[in-house]
Residue frames relative to the residue before (quaternion, step in Angstrom):
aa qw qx qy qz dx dy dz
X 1.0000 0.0000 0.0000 0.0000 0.00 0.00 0.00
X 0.2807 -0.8036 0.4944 0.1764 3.52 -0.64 1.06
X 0.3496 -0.7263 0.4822 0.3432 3.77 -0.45 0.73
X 0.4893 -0.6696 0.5166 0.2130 3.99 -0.95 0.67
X 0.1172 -0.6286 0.7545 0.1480 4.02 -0.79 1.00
X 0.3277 -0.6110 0.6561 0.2978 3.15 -1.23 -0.11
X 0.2042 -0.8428 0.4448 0.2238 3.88 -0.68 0.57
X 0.7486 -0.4736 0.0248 0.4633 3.38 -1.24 0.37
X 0.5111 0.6000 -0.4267 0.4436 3.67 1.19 -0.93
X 0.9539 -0.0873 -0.2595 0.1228 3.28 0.13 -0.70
X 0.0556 -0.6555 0.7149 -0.2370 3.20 0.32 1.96
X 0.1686 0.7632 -0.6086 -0.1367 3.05 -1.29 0.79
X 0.4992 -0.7423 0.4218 0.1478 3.68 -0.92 1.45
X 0.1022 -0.7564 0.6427 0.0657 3.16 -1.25 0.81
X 0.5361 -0.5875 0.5702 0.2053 3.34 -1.35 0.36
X 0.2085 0.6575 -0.7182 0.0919 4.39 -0.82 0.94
X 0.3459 -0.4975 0.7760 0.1753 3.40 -1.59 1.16
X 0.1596 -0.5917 0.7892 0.0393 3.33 -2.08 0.93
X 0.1360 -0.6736 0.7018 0.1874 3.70 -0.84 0.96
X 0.1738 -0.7416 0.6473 0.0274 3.33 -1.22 0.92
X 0.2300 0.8542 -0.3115 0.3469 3.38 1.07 1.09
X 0.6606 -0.3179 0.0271 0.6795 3.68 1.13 0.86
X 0.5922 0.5535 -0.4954 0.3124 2.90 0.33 1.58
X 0.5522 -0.6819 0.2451 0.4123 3.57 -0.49 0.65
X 0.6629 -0.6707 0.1965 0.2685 3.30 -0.94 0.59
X 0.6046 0.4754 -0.2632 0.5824 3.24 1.64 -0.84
X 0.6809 0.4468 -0.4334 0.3859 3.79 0.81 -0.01
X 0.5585 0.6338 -0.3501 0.4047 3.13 1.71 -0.32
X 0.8352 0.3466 -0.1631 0.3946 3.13 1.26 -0.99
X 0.5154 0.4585 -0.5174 0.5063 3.39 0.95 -0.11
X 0.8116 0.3017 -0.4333 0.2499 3.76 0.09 -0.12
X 0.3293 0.7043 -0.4012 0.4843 3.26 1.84 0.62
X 0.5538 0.7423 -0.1891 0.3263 3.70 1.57 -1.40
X 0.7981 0.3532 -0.1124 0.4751 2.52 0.97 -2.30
X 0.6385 0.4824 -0.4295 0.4184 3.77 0.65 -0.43
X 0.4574 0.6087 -0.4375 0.4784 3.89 0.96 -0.80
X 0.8037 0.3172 -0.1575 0.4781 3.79 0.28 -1.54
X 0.3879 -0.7729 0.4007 0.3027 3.58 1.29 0.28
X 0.1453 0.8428 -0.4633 0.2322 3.84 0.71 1.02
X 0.6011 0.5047 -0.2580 0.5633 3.30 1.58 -0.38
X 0.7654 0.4033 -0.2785 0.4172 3.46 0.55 -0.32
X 0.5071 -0.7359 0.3591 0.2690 3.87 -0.53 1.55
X 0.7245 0.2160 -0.3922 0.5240 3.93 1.36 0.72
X 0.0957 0.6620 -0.7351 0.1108 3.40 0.11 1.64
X 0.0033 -0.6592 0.7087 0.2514 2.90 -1.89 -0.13
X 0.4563 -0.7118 0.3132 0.4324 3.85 -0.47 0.39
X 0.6928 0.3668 -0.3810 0.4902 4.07 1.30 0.41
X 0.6423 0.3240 -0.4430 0.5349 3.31 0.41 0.50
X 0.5680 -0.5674 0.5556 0.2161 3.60 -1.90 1.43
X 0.1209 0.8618 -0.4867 0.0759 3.78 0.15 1.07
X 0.3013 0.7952 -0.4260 0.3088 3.82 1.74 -0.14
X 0.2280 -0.6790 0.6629 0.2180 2.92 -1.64 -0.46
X 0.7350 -0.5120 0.3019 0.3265 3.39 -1.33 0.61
X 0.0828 0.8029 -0.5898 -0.0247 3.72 -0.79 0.74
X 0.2556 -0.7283 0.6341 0.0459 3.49 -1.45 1.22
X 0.0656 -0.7114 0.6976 0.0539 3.67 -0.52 1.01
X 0.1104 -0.7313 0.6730 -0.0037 3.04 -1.57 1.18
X 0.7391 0.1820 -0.3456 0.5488 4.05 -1.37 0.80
X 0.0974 -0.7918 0.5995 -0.0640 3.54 0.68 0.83
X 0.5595 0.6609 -0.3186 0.3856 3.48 1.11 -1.80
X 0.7828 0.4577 -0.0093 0.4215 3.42 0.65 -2.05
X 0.3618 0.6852 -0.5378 0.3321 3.59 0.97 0.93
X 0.0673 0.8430 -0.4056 -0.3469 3.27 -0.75 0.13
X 0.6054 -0.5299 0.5320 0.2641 3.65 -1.44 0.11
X 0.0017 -0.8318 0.5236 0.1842 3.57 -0.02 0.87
X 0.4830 0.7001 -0.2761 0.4476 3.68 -1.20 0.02
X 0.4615 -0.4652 0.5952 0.4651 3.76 -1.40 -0.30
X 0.4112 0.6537 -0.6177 0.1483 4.32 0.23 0.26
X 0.7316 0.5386 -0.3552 0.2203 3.37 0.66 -0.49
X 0.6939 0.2638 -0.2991 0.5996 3.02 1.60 0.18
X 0.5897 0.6248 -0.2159 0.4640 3.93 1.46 0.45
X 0.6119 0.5390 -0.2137 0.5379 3.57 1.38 -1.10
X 0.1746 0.8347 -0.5173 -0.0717 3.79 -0.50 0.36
X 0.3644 -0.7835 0.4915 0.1085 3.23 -0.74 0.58
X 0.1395 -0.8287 0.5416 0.0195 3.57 -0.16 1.73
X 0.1215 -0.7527 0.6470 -0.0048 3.42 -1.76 0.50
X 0.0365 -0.8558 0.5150 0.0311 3.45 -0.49 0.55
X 0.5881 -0.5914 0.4954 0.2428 3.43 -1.11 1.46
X 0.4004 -0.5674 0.6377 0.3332 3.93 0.11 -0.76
X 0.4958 0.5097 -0.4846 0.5094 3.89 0.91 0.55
X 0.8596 -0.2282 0.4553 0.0410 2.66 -1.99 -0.34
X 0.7048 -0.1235 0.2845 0.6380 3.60 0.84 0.08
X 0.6438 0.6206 -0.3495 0.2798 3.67 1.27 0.62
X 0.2258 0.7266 -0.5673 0.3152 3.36 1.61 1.07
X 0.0220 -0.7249 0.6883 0.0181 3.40 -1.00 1.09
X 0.4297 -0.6559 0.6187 0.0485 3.54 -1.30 1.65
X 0.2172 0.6990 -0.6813 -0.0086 3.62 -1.28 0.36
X 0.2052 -0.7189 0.5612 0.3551 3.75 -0.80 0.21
X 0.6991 -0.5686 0.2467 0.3565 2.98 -1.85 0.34
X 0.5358 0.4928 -0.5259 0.4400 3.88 1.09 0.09
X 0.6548 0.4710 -0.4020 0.4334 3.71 0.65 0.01
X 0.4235 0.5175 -0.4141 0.6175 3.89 1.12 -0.39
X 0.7043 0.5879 -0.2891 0.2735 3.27 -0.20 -1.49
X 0.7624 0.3835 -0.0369 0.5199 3.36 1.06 -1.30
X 0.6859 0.3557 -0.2726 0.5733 3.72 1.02 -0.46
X 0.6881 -0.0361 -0.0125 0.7246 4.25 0.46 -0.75
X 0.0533 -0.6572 0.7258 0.1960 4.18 -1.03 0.16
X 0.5560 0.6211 -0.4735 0.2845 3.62 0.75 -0.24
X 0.2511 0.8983 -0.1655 0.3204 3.35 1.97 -1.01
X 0.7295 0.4770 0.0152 0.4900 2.84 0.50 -2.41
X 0.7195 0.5331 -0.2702 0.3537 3.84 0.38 -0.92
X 0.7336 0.5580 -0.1188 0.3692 2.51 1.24 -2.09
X 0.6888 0.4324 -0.3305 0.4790 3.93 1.05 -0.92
X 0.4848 0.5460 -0.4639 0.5017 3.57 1.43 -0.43
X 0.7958 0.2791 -0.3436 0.4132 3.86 -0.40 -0.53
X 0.3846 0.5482 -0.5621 0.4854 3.70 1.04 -0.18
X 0.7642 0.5995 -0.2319 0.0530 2.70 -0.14 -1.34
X 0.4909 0.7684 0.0423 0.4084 2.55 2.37 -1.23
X 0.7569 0.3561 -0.0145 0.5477 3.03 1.06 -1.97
X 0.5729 -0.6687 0.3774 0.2868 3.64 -1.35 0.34
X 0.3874 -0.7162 0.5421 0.2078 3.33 -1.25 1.30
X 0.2107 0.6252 -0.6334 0.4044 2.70 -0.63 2.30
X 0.4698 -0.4477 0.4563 0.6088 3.71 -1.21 -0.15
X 0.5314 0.5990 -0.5117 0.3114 4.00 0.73 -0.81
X 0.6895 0.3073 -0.3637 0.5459 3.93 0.22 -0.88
X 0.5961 0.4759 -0.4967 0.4140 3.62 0.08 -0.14
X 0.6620 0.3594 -0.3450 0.5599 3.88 0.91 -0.77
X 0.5710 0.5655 -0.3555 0.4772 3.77 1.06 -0.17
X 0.7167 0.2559 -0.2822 0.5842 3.65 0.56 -1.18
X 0.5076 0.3965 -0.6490 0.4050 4.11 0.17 0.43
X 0.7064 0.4400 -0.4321 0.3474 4.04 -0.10 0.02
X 0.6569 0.3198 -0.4913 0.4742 3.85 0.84 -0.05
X 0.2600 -0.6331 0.7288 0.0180 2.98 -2.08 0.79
X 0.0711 0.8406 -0.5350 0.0467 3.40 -1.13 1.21
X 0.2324 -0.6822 0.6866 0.0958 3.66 -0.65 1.27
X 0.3434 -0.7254 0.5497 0.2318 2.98 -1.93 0.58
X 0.7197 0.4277 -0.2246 0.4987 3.39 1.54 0.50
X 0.6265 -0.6177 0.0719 0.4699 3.80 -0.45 0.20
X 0.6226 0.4725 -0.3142 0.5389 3.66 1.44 -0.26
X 0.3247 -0.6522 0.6342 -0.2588 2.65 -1.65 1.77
X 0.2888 -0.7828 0.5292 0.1541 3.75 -0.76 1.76
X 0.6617 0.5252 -0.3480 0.4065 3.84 0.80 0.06
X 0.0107 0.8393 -0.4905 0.2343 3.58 1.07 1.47
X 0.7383 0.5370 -0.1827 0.3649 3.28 1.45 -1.24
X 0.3030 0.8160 -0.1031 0.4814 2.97 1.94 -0.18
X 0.0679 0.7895 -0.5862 -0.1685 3.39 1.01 -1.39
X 0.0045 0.6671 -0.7424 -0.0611 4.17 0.23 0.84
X 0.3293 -0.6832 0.5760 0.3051 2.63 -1.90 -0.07
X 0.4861 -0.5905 0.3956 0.5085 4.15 -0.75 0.35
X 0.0148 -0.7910 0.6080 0.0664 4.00 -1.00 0.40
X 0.3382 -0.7034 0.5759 0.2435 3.78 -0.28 0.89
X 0.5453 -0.6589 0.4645 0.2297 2.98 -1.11 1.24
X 0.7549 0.3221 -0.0034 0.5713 3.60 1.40 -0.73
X 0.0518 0.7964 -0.5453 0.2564 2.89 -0.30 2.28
């Protein structure tokens, strides 16, 4: 018996909005992860990009539970010399909050060109309106 891949034609993608509105962030994202890497759907395989599209909205309105919001920082480095630049997450928060989401679901997904063809389908706003209407997303509680 031969086992069945599905191939790229026929993956077909869908479109789910995640409000991240008082909810924590790592629940926001790991269930942003699994749908990106297409774990919900009953023909994954773990080398082929089989997900579906995901739009997080109120990015702004996540929340950090704990002392992180003034403890967690988030480092970057220039590729110089002495160019590792620190910020915590109430500063992110306040200059880009979208920032904040986005390295969370990286974080999530595998470091490969595959999560890279994975992390080009999520889209995040830091407020509630959202250009991908045409789309028809669907709403998905972050908690299921």
């Amino acid at each position: 018996m031969k086992t069945e891949f599905p191939s790229k034609a026929e993956i077909s993608r869908t479109w789910f909005v995640l409000d991240a509105r008082e909810t924590a962030l790592g629940r926001v994202a790991s269930k942003a992860a699994k749908i990106l890497m297409g774990k919900h759907r009953p023909d994954y395989v773990p080398f082929l990009d089989s997900g579906d599209h995901v739009i997080v909205i109120n990015a702004e309105k996540a929340i950090l539970t704990g002392q992180k919001e003034r403890q967690k920082l988030y480092r970057r480095h220039s590729g110089y010399p002495g160019g590792l630049r620190e910020e915590s997450a109430q500063r992110v928060r306040s200059i880009r909050p979208v920032r904040m989401v986005e390295e969370a679901i990286r974080g999530m997904l595998p470091k490969t060109k595959l999560g890279n063809q994975m992390y080009r389908k999520l889209k995040v706003y830091a407020g509630e309106k959202h250009p991908h209407q045409a789309q028809q997303p669907k709403a998905l509680a972050v908690l299921e």
